[in-house]
C-alpha positions in Angstrom: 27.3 -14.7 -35.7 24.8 -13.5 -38.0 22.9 -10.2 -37.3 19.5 -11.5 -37.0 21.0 -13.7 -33.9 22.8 -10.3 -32.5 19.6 -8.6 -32.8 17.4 -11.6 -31.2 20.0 -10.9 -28.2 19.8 -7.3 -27.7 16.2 -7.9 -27.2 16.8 -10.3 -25.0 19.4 -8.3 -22.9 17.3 -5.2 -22.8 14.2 -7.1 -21.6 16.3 -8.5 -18.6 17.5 -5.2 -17.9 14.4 -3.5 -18.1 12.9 -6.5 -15.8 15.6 -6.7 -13.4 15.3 -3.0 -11.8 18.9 -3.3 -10.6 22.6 -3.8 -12.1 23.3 -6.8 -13.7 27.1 -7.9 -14.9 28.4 -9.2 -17.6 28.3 -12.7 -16.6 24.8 -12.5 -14.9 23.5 -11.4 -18.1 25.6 -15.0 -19.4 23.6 -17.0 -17.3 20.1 -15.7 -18.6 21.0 -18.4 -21.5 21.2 -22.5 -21.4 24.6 -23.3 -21.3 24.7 -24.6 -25.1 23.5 -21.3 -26.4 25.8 -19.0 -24.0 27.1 -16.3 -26.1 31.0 -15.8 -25.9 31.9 -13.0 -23.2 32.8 -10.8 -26.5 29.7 -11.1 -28.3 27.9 -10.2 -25.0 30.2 -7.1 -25.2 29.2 -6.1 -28.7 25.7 -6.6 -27.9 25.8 -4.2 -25.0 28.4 -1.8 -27.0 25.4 -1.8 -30.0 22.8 -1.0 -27.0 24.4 1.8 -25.8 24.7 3.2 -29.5 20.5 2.7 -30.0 20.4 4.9 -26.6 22.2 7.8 -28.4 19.2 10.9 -28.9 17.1 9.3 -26.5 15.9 9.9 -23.0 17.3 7.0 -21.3 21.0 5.6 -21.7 22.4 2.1 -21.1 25.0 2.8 -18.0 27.7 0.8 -16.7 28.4 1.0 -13.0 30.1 -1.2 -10.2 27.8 -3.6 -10.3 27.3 -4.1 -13.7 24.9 -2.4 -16.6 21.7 -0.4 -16.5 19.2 1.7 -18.0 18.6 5.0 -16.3 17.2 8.2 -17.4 19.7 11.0 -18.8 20.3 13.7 -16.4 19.4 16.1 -18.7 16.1 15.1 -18.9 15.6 14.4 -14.6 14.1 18.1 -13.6 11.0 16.8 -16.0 11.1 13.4 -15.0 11.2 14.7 -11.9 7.5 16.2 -11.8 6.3 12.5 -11.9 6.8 12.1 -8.7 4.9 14.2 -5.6 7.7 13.7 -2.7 11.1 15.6 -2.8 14.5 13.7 -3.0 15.5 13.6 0.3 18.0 16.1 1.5 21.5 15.3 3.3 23.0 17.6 6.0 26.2 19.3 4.9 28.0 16.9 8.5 26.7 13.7 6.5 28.2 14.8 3.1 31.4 15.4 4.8 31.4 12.2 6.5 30.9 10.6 3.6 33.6 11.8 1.3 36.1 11.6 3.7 35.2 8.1 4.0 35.2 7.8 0.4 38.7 9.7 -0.2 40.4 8.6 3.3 39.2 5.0 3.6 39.6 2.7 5.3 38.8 5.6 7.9 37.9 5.3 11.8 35.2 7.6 13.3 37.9 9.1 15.3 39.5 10.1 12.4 36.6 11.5 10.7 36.3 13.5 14.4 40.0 14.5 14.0 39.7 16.1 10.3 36.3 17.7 11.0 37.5 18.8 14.5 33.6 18.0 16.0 31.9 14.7 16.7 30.4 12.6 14.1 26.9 11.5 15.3 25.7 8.2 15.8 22.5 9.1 13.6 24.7 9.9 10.9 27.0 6.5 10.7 23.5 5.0 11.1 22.4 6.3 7.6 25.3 5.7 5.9 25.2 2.0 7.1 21.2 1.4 6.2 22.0 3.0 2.8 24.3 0.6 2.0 27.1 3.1 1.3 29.7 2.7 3.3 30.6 -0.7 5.5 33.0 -1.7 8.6 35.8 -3.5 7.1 37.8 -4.0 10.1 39.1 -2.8 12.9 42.3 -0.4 13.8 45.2 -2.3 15.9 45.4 0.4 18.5 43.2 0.4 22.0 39.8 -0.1 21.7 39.7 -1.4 18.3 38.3 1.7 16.8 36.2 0.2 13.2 37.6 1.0 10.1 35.0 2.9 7.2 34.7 2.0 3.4 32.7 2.7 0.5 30.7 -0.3 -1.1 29.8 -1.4 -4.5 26.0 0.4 -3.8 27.8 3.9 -3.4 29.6 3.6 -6.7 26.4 2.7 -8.1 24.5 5.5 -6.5 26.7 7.7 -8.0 27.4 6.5 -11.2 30.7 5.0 -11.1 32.4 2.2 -12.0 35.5 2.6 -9.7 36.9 4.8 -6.4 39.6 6.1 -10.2 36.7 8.3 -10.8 36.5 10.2 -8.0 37.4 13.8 -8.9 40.9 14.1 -8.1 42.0 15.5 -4.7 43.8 18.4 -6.3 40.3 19.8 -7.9 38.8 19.9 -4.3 39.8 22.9 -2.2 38.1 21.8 1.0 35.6 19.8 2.8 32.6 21.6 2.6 33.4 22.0 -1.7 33.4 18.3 -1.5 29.8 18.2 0.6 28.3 20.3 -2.4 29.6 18.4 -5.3 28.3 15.2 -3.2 24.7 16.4 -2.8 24.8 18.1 -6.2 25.2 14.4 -7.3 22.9 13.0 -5.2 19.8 16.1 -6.1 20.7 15.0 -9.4 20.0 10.9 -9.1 16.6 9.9 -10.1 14.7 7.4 -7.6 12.2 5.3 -9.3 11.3 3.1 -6.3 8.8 5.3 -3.9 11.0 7.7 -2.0 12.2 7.1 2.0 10.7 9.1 4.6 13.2 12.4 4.6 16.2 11.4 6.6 16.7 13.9 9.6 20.2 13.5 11.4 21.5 14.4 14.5 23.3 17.4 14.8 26.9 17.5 15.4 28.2 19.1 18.5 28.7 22.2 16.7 27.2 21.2 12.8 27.7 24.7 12.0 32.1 24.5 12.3 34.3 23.5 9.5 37.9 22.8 10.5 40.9 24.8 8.9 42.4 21.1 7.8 41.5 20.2 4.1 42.2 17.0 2.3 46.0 16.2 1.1 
């Protein structure tokens, strides 16, 4: 393939990306072409490798993430970025934060469990959240009375955070204990960049006692 054709589609990639505001995989970005012209899924991945080089010295980078590739701007470059935009990023309590790595590290997890580990009771406000934004899911239910419902992260949370799988979570051994865990998770989430007009500031219910960490860390 000559290099007039790989350069016809890089424009043609970046366009769709730039269009498509979200994510889009490998084989979505396949299916932007009739099927007699359909690149070969390894000149797709050259043309997406040579993309991500252009980005190099430049504000914004080409990304891969769950759900597939995106532009996004560097994070160096956010606090200015930032200034665009009148409305604070929303802030998370520290209960929330909690409750969502220990999904994300224990899953699949039931509330109970959560209740267990952080020794006071989850609020409903907070499950709530987590649900509406997409990052975690019910993905069954535990075989003991009551059928409790089982917790897990979705392909939006590894998005939302950069990732491209649970593998790059930090490791367990580099966290000392729940509440290091809530920091580095809002320290991640201060540093994301929302380009869609930002949510009303999310306001949970306080746990029964919000303020109480249990002695029990993550193994």
């Amino acid at each position: 393939m000559n290099e007039d054709t790989i350069r016809r589609l890089q424009a043609i990639v970046e366009a769709a990306l730039l269009a498509a505001g979200r994510p889009m995989s490998l084989e979505q970005l396949r299916e932007l072409f009739d099927e007699d012209e359909r690149p070969a899924r390894q000149v797709m991945e050259h043309v997406l490798f040579q993309l991500e080089q252009a980005c190099e010295g430049r504000g914004f980078e080409l990304r891969k993430v769950a759900s597939g590739y995106r532009f996004q701007v560097r994070q160096a470059y956010a606090p200015w970025v930032a200034k665009l935009f009148e409305e604070k990023p929303q802030r998370y309590s520290r209960a929330l934060l909690e409750t969502l790595a220990l999904i994300a590290y224990r899953q699949p997890i039931t509330r109970g469990e959560i209740e267990d580990i952080r020794g006071v009771t989850v609020s409903s406000n907070i499950v709530r959240t987590l649900l509406e934004r997409e990052w975690v899911r019910v993905v069954g239910h535990r075989d003991v009375p009551g059928r409790p419902a089982m917790y897990a992260t979705t392909r939006q949370f590894l998005d939302y955070f950069n990732l491209n799988s649970l593998d790059q979570l930090p490791p367990l051994a580099d966290i000392r204990d729940l509440e290091e865990i809530g920091r580095e998770v809002e320290k991640t989430i201060q540093a994301e960049i929302e380009f869609d007009t930002p949510d009303s500031p999310v306001e949970d219910e306080p746990d029964q006692d919000d303020t109480h960490i249990d002695d029990q860390t993550l193994h």
